[in-house]
DSSP file (Angstrom, degrees, kcal/mol; ACC not computed):
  #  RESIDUE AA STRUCTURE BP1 BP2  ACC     N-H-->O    O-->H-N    N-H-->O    O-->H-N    TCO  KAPPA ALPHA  PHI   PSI    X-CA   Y-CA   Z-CA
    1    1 A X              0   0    0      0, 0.0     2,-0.3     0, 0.0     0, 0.0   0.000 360.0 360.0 360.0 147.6    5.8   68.1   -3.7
    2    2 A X        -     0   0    0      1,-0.1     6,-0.1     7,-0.0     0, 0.0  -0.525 360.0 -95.4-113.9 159.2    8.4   65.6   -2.2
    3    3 A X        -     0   0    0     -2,-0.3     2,-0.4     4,-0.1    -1,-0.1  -0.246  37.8-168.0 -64.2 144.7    9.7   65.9    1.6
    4    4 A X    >   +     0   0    0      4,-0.1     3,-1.0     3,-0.1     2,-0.6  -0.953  50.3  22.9-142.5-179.2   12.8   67.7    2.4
    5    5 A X  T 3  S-     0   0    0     -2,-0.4    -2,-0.0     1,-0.3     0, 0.0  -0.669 125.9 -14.9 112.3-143.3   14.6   67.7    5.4
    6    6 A X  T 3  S+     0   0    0     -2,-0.6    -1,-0.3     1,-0.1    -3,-0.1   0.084 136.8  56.1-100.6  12.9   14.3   65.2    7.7
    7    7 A X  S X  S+     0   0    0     -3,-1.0     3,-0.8     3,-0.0    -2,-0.2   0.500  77.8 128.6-122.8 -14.5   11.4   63.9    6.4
    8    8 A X  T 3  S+     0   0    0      1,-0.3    -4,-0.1    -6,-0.1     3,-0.1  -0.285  94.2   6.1 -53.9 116.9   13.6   63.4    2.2
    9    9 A X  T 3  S+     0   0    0     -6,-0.1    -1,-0.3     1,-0.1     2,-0.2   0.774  91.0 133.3  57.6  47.8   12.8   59.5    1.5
   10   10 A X    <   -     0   0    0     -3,-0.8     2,-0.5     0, 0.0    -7,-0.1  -0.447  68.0-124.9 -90.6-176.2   10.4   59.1    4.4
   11   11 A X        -     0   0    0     -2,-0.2    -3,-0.0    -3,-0.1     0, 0.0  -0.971  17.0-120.0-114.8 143.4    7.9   57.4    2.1
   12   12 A X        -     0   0    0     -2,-0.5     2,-0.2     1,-0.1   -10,-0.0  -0.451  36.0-117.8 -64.2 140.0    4.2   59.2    2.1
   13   13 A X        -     0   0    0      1,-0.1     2,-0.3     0, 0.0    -1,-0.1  -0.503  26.7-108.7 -92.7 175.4    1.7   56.6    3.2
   14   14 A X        -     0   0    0     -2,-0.2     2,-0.4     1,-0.1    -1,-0.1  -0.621  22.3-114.4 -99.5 159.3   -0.9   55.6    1.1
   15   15 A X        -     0   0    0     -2,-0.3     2,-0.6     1,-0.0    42,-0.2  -0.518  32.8-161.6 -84.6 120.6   -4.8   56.5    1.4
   16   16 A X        -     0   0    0     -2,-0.4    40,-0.2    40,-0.1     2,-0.2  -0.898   6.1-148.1-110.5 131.6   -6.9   53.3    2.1
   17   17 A X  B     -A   55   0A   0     38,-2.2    38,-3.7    -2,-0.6     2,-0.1  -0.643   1.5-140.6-109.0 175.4  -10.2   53.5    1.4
   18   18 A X     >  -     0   0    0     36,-0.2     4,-1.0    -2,-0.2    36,-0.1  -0.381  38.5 -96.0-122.1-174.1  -12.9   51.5    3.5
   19   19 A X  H >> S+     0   0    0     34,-0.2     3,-2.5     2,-0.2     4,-2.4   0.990 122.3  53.0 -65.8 -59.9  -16.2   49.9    1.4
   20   20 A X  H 3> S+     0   0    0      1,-0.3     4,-1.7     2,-0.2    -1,-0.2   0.814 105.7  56.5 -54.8 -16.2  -18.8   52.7    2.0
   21   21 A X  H 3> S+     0   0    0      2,-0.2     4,-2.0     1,-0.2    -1,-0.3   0.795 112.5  44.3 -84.1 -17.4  -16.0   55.3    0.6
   22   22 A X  H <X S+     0   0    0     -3,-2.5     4,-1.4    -4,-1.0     6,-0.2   0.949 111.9  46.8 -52.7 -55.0  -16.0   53.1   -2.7
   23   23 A X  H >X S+     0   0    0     -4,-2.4     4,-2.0     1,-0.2     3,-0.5   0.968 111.5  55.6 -79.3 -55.5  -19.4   52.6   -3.0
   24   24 A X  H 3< S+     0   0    0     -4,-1.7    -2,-0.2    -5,-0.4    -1,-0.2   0.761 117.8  36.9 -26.7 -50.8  -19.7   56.7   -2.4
   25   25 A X  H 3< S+     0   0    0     -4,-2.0    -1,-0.2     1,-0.0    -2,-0.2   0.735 125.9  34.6 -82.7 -23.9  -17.4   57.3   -5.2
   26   26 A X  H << S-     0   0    0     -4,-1.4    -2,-0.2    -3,-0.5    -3,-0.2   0.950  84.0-133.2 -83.5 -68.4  -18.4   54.7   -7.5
   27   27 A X     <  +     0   0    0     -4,-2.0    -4,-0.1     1,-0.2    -3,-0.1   0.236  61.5 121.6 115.1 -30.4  -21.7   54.1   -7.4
   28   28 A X        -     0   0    0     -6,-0.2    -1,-0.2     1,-0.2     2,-0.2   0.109  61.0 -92.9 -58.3 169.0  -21.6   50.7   -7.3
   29   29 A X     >  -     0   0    0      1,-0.1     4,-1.3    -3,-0.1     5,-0.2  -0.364  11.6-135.2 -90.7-170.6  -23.0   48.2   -4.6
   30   30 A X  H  >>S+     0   0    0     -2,-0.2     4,-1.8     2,-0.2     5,-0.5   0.803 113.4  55.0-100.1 -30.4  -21.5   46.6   -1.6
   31   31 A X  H  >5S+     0   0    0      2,-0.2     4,-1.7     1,-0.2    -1,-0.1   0.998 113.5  44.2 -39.7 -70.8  -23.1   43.4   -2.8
   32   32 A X  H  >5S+     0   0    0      2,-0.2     4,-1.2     1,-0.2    -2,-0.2   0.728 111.5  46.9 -11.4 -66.4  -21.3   44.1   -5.8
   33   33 A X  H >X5S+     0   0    0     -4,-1.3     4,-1.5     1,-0.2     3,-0.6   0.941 109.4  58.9 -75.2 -59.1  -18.0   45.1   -4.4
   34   34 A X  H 3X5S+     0   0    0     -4,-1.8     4,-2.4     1,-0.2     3,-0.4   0.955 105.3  50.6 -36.0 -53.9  -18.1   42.0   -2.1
   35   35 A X  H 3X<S+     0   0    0     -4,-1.7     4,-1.2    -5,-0.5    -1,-0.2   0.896 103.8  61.6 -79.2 -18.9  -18.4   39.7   -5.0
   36   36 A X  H <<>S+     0   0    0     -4,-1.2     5,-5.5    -3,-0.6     6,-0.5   0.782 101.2  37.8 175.0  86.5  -16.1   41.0   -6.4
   37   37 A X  H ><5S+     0   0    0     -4,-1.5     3,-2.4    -3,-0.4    -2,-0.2   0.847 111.6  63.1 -82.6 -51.9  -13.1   40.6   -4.3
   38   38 A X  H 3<5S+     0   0    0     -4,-2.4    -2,-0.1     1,-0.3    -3,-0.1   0.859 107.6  42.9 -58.4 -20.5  -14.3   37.1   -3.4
   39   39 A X  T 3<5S-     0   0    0     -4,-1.2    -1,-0.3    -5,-0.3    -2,-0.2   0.757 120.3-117.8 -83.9  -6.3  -14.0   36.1   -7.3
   40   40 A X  T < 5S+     0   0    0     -3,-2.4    -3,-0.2     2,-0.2     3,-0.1   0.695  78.0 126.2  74.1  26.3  -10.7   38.0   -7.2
   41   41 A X  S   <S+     0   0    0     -5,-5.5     2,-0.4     1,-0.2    -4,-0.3   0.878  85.6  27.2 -87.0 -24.7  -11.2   40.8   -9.7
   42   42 A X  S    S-     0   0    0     -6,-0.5     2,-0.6    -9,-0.2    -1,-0.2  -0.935  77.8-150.1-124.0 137.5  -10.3   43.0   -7.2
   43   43 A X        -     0   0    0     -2,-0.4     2,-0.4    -3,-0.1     3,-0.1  -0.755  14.4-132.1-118.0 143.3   -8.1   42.4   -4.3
   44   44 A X        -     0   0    0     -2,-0.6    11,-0.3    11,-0.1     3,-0.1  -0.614  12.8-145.5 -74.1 132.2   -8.3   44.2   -0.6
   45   45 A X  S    S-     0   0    0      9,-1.2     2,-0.3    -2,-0.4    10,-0.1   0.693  74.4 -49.9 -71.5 -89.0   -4.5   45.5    0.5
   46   46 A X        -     0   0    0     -3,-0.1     2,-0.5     9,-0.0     8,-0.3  -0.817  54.4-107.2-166.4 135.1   -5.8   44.5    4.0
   47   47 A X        -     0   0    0     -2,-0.3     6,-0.2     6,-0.2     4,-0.1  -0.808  23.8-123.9-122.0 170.6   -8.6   44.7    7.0
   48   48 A X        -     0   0    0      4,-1.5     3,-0.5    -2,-0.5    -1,-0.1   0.468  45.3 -89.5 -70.3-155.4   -8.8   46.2   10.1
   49   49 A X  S    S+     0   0    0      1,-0.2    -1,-0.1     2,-0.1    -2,-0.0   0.809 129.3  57.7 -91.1 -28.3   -9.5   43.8   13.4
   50   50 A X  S    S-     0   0    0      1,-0.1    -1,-0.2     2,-0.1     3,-0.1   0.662 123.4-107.0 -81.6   9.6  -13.0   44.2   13.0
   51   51 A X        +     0   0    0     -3,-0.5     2,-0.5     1,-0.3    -1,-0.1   0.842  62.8 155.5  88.0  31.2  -12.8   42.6    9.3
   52   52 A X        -     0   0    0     -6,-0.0    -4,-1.5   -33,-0.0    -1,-0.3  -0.799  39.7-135.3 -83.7 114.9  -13.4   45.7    7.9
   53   53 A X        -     0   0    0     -2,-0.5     2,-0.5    -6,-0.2   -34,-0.2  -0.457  22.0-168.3 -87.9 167.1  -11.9   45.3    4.2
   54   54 A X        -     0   0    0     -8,-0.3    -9,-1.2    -2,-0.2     2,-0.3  -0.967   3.0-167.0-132.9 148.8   -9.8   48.1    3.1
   55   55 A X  B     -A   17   0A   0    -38,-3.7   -38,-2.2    -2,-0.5   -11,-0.1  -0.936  15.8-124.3-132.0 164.1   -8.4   49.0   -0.5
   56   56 A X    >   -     0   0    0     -2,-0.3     3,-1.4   -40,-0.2   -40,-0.1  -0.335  43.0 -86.3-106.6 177.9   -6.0   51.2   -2.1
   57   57 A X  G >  S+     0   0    0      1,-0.3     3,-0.7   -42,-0.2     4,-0.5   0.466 114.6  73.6 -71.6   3.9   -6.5   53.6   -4.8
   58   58 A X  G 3  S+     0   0    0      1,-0.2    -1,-0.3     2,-0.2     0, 0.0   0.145  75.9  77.8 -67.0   6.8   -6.0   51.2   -7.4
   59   59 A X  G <> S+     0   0    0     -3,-1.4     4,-2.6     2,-0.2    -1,-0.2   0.675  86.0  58.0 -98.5 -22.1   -9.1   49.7   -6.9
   60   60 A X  H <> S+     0   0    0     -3,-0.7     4,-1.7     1,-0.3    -2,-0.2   0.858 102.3  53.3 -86.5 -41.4  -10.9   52.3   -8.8
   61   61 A X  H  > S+     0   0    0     -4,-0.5     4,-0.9     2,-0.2    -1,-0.3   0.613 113.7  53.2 -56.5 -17.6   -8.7   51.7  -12.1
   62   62 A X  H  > S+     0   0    0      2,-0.2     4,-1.9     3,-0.1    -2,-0.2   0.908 108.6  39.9 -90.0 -36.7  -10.0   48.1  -11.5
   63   63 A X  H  < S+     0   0    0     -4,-2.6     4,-0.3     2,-0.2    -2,-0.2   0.739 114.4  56.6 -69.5 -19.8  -13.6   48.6  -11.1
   64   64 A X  H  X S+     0   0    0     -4,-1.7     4,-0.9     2,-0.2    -1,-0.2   0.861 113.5  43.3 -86.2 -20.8  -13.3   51.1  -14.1
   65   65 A X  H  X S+     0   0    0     -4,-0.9     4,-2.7     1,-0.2    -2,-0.2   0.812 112.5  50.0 -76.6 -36.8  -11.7   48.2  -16.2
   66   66 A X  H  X S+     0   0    0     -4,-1.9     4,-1.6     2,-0.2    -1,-0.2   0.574 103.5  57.6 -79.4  -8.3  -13.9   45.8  -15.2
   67   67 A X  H  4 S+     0   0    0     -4,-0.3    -2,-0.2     2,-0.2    -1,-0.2   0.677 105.8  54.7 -96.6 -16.3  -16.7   47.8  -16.0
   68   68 A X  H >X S+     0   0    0     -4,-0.9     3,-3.9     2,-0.1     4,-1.0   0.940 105.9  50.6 -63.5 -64.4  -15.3   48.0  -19.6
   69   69 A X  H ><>S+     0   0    0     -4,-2.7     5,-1.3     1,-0.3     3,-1.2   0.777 103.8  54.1 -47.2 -47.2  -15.2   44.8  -19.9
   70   70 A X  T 3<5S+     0   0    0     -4,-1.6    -1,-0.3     1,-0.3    -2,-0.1   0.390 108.7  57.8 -67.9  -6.2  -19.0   44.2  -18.7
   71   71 A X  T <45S+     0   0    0     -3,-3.9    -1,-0.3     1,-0.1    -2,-0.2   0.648  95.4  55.4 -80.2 -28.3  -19.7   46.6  -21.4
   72   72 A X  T <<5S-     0   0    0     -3,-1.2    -2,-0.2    -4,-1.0    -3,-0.1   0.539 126.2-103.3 -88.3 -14.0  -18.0   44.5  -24.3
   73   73 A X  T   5S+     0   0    0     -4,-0.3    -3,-0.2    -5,-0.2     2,-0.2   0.578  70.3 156.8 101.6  22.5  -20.6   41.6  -22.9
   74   74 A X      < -     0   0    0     -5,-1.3    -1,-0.2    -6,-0.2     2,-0.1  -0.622  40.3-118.7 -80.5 151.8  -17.6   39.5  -20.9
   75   75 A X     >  -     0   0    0     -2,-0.2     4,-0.9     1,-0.1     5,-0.2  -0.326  21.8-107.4 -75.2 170.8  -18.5   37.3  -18.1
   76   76 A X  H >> S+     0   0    0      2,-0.2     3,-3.6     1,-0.2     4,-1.2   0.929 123.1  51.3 -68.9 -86.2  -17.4   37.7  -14.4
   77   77 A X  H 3> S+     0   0    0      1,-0.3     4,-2.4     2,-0.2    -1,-0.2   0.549 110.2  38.9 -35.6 -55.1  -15.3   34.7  -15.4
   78   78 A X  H 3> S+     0   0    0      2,-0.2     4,-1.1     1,-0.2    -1,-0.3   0.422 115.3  55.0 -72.5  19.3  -13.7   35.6  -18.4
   79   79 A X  H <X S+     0   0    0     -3,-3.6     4,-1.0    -4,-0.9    -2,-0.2   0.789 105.3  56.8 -84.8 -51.8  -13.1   39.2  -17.0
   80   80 A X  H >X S+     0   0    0     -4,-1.2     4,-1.4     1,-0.2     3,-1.2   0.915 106.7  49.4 -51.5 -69.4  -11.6   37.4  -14.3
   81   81 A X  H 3X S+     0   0    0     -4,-2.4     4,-0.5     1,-0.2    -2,-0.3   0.792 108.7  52.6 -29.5 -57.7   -9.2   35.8  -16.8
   82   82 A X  H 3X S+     0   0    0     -4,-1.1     4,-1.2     1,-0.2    -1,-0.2   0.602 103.7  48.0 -11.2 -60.8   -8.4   38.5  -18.2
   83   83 A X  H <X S+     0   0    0     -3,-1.2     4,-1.7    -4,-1.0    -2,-0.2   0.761 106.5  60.9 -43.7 -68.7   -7.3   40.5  -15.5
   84   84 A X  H  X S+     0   0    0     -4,-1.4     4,-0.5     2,-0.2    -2,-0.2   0.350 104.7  53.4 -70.6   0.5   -5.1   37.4  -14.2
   85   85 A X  H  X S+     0   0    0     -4,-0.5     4,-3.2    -5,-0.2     3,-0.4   0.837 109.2  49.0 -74.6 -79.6   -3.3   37.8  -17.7
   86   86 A X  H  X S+     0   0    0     -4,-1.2     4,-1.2     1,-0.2    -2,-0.2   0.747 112.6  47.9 -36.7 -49.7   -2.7   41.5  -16.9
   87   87 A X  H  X S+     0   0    0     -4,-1.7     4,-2.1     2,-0.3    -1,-0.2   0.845 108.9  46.4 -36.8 -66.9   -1.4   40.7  -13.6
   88   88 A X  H  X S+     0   0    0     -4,-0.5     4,-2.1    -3,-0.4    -2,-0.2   0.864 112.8  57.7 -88.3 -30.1    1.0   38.1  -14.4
   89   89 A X  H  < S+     0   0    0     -4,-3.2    -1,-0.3     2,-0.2    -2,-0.3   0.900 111.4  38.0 -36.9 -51.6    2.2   40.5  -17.3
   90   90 A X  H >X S+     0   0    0     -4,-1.2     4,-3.0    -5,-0.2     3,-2.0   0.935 116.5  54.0 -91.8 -29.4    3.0   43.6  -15.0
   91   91 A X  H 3X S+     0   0    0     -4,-2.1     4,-2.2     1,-0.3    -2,-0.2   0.858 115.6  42.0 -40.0 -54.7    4.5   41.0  -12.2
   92   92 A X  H 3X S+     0   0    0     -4,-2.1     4,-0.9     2,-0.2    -1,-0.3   0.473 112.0  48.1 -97.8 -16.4    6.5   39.9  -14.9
   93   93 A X  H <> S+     0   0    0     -3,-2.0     4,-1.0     2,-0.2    -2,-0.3   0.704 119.6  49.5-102.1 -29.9    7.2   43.6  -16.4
   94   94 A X  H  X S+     0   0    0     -4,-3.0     4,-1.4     2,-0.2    -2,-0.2   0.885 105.0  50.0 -52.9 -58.3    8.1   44.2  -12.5
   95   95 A X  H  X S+     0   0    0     -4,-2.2     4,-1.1    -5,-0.2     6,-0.2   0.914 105.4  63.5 -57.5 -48.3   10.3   41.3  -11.9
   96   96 A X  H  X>S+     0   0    0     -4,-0.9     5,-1.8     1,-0.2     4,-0.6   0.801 111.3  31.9  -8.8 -67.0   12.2   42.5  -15.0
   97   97 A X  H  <5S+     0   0    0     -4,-1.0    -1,-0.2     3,-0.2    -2,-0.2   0.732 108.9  63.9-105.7  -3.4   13.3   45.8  -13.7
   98   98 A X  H  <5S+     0   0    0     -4,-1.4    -2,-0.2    -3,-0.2    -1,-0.2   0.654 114.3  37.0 -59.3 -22.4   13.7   44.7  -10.1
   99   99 A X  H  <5S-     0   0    0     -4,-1.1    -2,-0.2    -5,-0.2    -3,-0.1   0.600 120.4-112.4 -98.1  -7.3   16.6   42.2  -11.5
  100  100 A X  T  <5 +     0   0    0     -4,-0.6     2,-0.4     1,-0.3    -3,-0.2   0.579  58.9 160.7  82.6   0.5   17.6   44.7  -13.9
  101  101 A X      < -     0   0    0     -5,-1.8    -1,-0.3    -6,-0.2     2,-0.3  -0.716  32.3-144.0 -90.3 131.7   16.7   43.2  -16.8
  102  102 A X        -     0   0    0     -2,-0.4     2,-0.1    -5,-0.1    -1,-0.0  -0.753  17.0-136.6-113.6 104.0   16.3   45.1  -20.1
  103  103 A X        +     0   0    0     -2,-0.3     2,-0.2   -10,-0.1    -1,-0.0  -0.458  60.2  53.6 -90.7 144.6   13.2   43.9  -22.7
  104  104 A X  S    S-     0   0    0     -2,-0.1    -2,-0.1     2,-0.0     0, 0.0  -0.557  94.1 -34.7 123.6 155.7   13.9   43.7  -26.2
  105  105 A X        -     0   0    0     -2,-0.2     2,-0.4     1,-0.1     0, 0.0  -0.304  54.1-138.6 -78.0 170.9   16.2   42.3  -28.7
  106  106 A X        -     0   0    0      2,-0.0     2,-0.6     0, 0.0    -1,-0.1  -0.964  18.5-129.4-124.8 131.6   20.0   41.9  -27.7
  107  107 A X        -     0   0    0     -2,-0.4     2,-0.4     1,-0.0    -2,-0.0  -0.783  14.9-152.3-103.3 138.4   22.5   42.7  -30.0
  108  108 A X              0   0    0     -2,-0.6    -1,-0.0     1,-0.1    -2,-0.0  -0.881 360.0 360.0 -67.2  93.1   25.4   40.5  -31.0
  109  109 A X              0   0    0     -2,-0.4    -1,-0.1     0, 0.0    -2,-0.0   0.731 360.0 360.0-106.4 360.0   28.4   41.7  -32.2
């Protein structure tokens, strides 16, 4: 349900979760989790002052992808590669419709 009101295009914030709610949902370790954001398969939006990291709910579509992948026998690295494919793919599928630009052949008349 969207705001109405005063509150119509307020934008809702989003829920950042901290490690121990990760690990809580996942399953995973914090060992784990640690390693890896430090290789970069998953990135932290941000951490508190006390270094705490924090992540959004996208993180959980990353660990479930990367946990394909470690099923198919890929290494951290090429998972990693992978990933950085995907990325620069929706960045690129992003940039696209932030400029207005429209994918696809262009017709000539």
């Amino acid at each position: 349900m969207r705001p109405t009101g005063a509150l119509a295009g307020v934008p809702i914030p989003r829920k950042l979760f901290r490690t121990g709610e990760i690990i809580e949902h996942t399953g995973i370790s914090r060992q784990t989790l640690h390693t890896y954001t430090l290789l970069g398969l998953i990135t932290e939006e941000r951490s508190t002052l006390a270094g705490h990291r924090l992540y959004d709910e996208s993180v959980f579509g990353q660990l479930t992808k990367i946990q394909e992948l470690k099923r198919q026998n890929k290494t951290l690295r090429e998972i990693r590669d992978i990933l950085d494919v995907e990325r620069q793919l929706e960045d690129q599928t992003a940039n696209g419709r932030h400029h207005g630009k429209k994918g696809g052949i262009r017709r000539v008349s």
